[in-house]
C-alpha positions as CSV (number, residue, x, y, z in Angstrom):
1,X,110.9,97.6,124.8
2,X,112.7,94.2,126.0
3,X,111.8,91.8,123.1
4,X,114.8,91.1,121.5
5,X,113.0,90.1,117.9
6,X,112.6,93.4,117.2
7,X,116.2,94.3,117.8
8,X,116.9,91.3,115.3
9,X,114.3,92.1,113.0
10,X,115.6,96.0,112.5
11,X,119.2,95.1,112.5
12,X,118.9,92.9,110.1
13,X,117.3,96.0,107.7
14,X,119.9,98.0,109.1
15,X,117.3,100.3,111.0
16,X,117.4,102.0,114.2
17,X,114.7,101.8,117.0
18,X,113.0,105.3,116.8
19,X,109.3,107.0,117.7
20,X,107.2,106.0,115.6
21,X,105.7,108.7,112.5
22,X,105.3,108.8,108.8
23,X,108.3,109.0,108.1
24,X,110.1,106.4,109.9
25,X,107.3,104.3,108.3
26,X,108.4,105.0,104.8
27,X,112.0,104.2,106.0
28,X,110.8,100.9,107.4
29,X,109.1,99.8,104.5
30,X,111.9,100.8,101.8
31,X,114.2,99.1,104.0
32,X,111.7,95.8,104.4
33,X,111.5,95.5,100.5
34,X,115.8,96.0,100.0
35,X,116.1,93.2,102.4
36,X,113.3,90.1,102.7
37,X,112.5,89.5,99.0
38,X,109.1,88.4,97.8
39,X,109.8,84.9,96.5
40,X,108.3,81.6,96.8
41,X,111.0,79.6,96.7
42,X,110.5,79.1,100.6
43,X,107.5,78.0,99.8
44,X,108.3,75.4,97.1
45,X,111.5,73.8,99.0
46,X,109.7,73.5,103.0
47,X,106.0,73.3,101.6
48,X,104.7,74.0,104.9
49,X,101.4,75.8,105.4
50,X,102.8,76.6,109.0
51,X,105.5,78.5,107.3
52,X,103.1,80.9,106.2
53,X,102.0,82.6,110.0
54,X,105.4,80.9,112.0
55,X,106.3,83.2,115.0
56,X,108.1,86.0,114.0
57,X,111.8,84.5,115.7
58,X,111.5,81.3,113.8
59,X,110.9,84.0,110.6
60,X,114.0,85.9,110.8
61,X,115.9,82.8,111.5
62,X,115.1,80.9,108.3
63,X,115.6,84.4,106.8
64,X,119.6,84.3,108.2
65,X,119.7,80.7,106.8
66,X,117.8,80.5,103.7
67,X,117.4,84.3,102.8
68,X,113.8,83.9,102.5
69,X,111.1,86.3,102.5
70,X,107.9,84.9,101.3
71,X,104.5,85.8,99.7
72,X,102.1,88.4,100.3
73,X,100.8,87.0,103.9
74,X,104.0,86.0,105.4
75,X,105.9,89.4,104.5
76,X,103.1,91.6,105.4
77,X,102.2,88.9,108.9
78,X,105.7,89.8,110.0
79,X,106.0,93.6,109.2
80,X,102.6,94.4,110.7
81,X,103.9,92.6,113.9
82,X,107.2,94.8,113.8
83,X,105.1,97.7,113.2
84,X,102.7,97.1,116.2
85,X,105.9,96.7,118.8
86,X,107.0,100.1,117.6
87,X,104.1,102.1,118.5
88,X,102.1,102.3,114.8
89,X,98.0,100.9,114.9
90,X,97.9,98.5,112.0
91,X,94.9,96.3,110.7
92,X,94.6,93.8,108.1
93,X,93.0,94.5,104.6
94,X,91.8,92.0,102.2
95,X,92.1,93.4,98.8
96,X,90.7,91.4,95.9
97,X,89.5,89.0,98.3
98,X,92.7,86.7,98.4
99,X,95.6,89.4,99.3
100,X,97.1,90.5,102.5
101,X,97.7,94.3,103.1
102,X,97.6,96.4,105.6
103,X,96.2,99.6,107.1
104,X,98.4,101.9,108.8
105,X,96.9,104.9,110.8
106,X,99.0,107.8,110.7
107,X,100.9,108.5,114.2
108,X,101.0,112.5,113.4
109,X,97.2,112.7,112.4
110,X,95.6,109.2,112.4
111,X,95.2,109.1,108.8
112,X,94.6,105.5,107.2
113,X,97.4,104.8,104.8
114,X,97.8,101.7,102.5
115,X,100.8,99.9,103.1
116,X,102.0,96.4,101.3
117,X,105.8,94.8,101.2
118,X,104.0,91.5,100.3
119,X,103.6,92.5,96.5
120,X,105.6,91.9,93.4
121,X,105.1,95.7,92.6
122,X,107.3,98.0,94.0
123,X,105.6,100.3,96.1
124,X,108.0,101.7,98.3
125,X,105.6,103.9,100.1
126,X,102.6,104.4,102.6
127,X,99.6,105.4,99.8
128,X,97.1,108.0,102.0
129,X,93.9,106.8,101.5
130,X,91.7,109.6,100.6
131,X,88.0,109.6,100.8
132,X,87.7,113.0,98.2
133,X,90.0,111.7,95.4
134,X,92.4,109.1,93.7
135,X,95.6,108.9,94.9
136,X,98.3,108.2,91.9
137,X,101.6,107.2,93.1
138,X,104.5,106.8,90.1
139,X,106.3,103.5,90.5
140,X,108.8,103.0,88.2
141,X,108.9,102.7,83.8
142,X,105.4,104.6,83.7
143,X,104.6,102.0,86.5
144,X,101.6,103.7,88.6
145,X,99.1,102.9,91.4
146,X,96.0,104.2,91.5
147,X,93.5,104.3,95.3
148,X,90.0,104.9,94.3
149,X,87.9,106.0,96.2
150,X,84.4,104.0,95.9
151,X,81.0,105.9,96.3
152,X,80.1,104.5,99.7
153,X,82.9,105.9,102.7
154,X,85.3,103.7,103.1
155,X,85.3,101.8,100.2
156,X,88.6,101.6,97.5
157,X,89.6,99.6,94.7
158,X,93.3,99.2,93.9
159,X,94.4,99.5,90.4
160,X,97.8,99.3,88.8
161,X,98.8,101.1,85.4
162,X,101.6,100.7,82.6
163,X,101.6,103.5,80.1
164,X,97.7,104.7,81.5
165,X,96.9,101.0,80.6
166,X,95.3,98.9,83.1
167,X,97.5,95.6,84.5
168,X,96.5,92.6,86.5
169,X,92.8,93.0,88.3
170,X,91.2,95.7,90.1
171,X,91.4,94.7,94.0
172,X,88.4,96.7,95.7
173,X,88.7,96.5,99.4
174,X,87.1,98.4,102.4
175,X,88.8,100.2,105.3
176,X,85.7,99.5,107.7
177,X,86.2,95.7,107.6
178,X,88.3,94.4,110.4
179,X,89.8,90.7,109.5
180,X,91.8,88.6,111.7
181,X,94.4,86.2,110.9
182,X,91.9,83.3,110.7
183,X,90.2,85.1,107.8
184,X,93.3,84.2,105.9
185,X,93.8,80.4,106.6
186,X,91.4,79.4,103.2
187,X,93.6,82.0,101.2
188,X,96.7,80.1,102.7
189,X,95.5,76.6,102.3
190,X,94.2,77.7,98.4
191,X,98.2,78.7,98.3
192,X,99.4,75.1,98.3
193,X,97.3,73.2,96.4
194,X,99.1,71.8,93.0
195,X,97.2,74.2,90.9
196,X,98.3,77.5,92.7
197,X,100.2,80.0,91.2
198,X,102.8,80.1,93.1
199,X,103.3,76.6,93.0
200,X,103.5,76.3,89.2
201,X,106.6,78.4,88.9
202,X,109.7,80.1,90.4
203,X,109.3,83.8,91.7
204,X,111.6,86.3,93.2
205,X,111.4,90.1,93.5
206,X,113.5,92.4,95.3
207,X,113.9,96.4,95.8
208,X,117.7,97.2,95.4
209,X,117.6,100.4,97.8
210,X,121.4,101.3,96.4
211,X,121.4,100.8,92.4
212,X,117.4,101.9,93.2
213,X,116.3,99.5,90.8
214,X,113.5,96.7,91.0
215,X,114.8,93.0,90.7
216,X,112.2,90.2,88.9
217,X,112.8,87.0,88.6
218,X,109.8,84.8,87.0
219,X,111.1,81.2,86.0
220,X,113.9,81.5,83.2
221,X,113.3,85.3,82.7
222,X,115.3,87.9,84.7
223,X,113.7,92.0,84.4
224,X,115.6,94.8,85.7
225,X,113.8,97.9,86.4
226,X,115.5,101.1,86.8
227,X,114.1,104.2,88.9
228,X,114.3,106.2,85.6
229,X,112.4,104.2,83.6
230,X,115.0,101.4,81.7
231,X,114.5,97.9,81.5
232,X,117.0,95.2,80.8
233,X,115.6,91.8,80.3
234,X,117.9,88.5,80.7
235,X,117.0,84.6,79.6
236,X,119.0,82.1,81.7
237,X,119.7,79.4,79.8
238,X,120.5,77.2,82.4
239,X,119.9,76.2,86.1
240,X,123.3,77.5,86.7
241,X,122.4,81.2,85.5
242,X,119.6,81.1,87.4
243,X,121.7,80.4,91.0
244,X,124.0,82.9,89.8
245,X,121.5,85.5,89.6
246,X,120.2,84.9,92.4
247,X,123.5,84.8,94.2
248,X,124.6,87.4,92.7
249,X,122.5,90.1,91.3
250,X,119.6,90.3,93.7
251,X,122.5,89.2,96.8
252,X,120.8,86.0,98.1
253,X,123.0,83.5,97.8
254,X,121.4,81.0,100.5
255,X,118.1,80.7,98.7
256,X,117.3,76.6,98.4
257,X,116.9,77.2,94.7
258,X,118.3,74.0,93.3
259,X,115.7,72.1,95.5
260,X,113.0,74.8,93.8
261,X,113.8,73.6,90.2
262,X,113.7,70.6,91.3
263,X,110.0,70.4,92.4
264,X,109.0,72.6,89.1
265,X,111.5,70.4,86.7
266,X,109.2,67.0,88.3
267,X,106.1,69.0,87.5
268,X,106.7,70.1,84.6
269,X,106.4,74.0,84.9
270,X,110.4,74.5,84.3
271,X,112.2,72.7,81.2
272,X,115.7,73.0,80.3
273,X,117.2,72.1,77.0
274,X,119.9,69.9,78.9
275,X,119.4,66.7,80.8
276,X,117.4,67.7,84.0
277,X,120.0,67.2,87.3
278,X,118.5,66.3,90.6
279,X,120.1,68.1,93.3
280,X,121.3,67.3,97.1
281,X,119.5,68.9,99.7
């Protein structure tokens, strides 16, 4: 294999080159999630739509300047393209309509497994997707994820659970659908407009692989998540504790966040108490 990305891309995970198999693929994806957060604080500070599906070398580079990572299309853009140079078949799934994920057959036994490190929700695993039965797969503080399978073959729906309680929407999706990247450029335009979600407030979530505990950041409120089931929950109280936790506690300390709060302090989705402080960029 000559291209040198993908001897970037794995050293920066800390990963070896190896044959490809189900269990390297769990490796890969645990690793992916410890190092690339999901954030969109990339997306806020460069505001480029081209950001979104750049080639993979400009990718890892603004990841070694900026410590980005991205939202659910960038992340999982870039893995699948890692995953394809190492040997594994992937497709792209459109769950709920508007998310990236994607199918990973099996190398031992070609068996289509659900995989996704462009999601807030820490799964840290490829979910097999059976055709007989629902696959439940424990996450973290009575976290789980549930794979139904629909009556007709091929069709699932995606639901996530706190304490048996249904979070967030159902995301039904089929196997059988092949989508290209162009299928995606609406979603990825939608992304950008004022009114988006991701544009209304400051994000960042990151897979510790060490402490193993699950890192949240969502605007002023910081949610630590540990593998046995504690939760510690933090209020910065100013712009300053907010760079410091991201400097410090989830270890990316080149994220533009200053110029973030910025855009969200002039829109109005982030208020301090103090006197609001422009920053250099």
């Amino acid at each position: 294999m000559e291209m040198e990305w993908v001897h970037d891309y794995l050293r920066l995970m800390g990963m070896s080159e190896k044959q490809a198999s189900t269990p390297y693929l769990k490796h890969l994806l645990n690793a992916h999630r410890h190092v690339f957060p999901f954030e969109n604080i990339g997306k806020l500070v460069f505001h480029d739509q081209a950001c979104v599906t750049e080639d993979i070398e400009r990718f890892l580079w603004r990841h070694r300047c900026f410590h980005t990572g991205g939202t659910c299309i960038t992340l999982n853009l870039q893995f699948s393209k890692l995953l394809e140079a190492l040997g594994f078949q992937v497709f792209f799934l459109k769950p709920g309509g508007d998310h990236m994920a994607l199918l990973v057959l099996a190398p031992e036994t070609g068996e289509p497994l659900y995989v996704d490190v462009g999601t807030p929700v820490p799964l840290l695993t490829p979910l097999p997707l059976n055709k007989h039965k629902q696959t439940h797969v424990p996450l973290f503080a009575g976290e789980k994820v549930i794979l139904m399978a629909g009556d007709k073959e091929g069709e699932y729906t995606y639901i996530r659970t706190i304490a048996d309680r249904i979070v967030d929407r159902k995301w039904a999706f089929s196997i059988d659908r092949c989508y290209q990247l162009p299928d995606f450029q609406d979603t990825i335009r939608k992304s950008y407009q004022p009114d988006a979600q991701y544009m209304q407030q400051l994000r960042c979530e990151k897979w510790c692989a060490r402490k193993r505990r699950m890192l949240s950041l969502k605007n002023k409120e910081l949610t630590i998540r540990t593998h046995n089931g504690g939760k510690i929950k933090r209020r910065m109280k100013s712009r300053k504790d907010l760079s410091e936790v991201l400097a410090d506690t989830f270890s990316l300390p080149k994220l533009p966040a200053d110029k973030a709060m910025d855009k969200l302090e002039e829109s109005g989705h982030l208020l301090w108490d103090q006197e609001r402080h422009i920053s250099s960029f």
